[in-house]
Residue, then its C-alpha position, 0 to 999 in steps of 0.5 A: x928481659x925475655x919471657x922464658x928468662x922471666x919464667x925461669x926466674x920465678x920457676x927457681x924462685x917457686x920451685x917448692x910451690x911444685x911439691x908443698x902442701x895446699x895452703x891454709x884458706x884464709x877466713x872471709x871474715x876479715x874486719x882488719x885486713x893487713x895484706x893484700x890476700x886478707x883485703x881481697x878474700x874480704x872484699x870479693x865475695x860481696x861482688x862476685x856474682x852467683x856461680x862465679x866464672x872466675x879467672x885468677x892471673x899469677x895463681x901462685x900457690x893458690x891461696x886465693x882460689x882455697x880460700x874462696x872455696x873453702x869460704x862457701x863462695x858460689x862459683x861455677x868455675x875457677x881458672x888457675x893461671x901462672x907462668x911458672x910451670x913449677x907452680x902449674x905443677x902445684x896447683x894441678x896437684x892439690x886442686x882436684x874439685x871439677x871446678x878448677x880448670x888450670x893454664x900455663x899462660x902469660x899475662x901480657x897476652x892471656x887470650x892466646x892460652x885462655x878462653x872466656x868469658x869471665x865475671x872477674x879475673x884476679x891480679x894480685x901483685x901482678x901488674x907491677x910485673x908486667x912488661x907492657x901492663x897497658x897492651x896487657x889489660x886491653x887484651x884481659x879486658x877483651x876476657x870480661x862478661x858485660x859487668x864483669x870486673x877485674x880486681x887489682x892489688x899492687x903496691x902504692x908508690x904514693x903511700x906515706x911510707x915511699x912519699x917520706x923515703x923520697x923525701x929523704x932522698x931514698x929510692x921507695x922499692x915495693x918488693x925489697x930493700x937497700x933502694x931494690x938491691x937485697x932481698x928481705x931475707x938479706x940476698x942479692x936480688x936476681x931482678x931488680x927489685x924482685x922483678x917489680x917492673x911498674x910502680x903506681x898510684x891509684x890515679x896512674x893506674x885509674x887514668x890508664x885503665x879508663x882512658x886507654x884500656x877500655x874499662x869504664x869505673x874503677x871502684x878504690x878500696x882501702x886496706x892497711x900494710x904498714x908500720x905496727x907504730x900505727x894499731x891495726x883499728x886505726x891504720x884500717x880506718x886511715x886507709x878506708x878514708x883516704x886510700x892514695x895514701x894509706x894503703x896499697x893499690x886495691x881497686x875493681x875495674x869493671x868493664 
């Protein structure tokens, strides 16, 4: 699929981010995170250097960004990029503080529209929907400070969920259900499994940030998503021992 067809995609999916409210920031205070927003306010501000030049990659409505702010997070400047223009619109809208600097760009090849260099670019639910995510990160790489960082959630094709719905013989998709085909509101998906074009695991996504994107650690963290059979404590501690398994695809990629 073309890019224009993808941004027109998620420019009907979003087109209410164009006119909604600021989102609620989320507290730094996170001891039990339960979903990728929650684990990455909880992590970032401990590893964000002072006066921050940051830059978030599918912005979204940009909760991440409120939140950090709203946080008290020392940042020096805050780049907010998305291919959606409705959600461009959105943001430019509701972000006013001098900080903020805005960019339609494209992920695949952000410096083309983006000028760095930044201490952490932030991709959360991004890489899975990238067509090329190899050429891709080299090109985001090329964006980084010496000792800067890109954070990365994306969802886990070994956690223990999709390693039992492949035993079963069921396809694991990671953005809808009926095996990629429905919606979780029950419609017909527009792309398959909501555009999620890549599925990892902690080892695929480390071998290709190191070996072939330049990127020289990669440092795991763990959060617990998943069934409430499992109590909140207990999940968190399952996934802080063993990520590969219990959590989604969180981890920093320093340069």
């Amino acid at each position: 699929m073309s890019q224009p067809n993808l941004a027109r995609h998620y420019d009907i999916k979003y087109a209410a981010d164009a006119t909604d409210e600021a989102p609620t920031p989320l507290s730094l205070d996170q001891p039990l995170p339960t979903d990728r927003f929650s684990a990455a306010v909880a992590e970032l501000p401990r590893r964000l250097p002072k006066d921050a030049d940051i830059l978030e990659l599918g912005a979204g409505n940009g909760l991440m960004a409120q939140s950090l702010l709203a946080g008290g997070v020392s940042i020096g400047s805050y780049t907010l990029g998305d291919l959606s223009a409705a959600r461009m619109a959105g943001l430019r809208r509701n972000f006013t503080d001098s900080r903020f600097r805005f960019v339609q760009t494209d992920a695949e090849h952000p410096s083309a529209t983006v000028q760095g260099p930044f201490d952490a670019v932030l991709m959360l639910a991004l890489i899975e929907h990238l067509v090329d995510p190899l050429r891709a990160m080299i090109d985001i790489r090329s964006l980084l400070k010496p000792g800067g960082f890109v954070y990365l959630d994306t969802p886990n094709l070994a956690k223990w969920t999709r390693r039992a719905k492949l035993a079963l013989g069921y396809f694991p998709s990671t953005a809808s259900t009926n095996e990629g085909l429905t919606t979780y509101d029950g419609r017909e998906v527009d792309l398959y499994d909501e555009g999620h074009l890549h599925y990892f695991t902690y080892r695929s996504l480390e071998l290709m940030l190191t070996r072939r994107c330049g990127f020289s650690r990669v440092v795991r963290t763990g959060y617990y998503m998943g069934p409430r059979l499992i109590d909140a404590r207990v999940g968190t501690r399952l996934a802080r021992w063993r990520p590969t398994m219990f959590s989604e695809v969180a981890c920093f990629a320093y340069a």
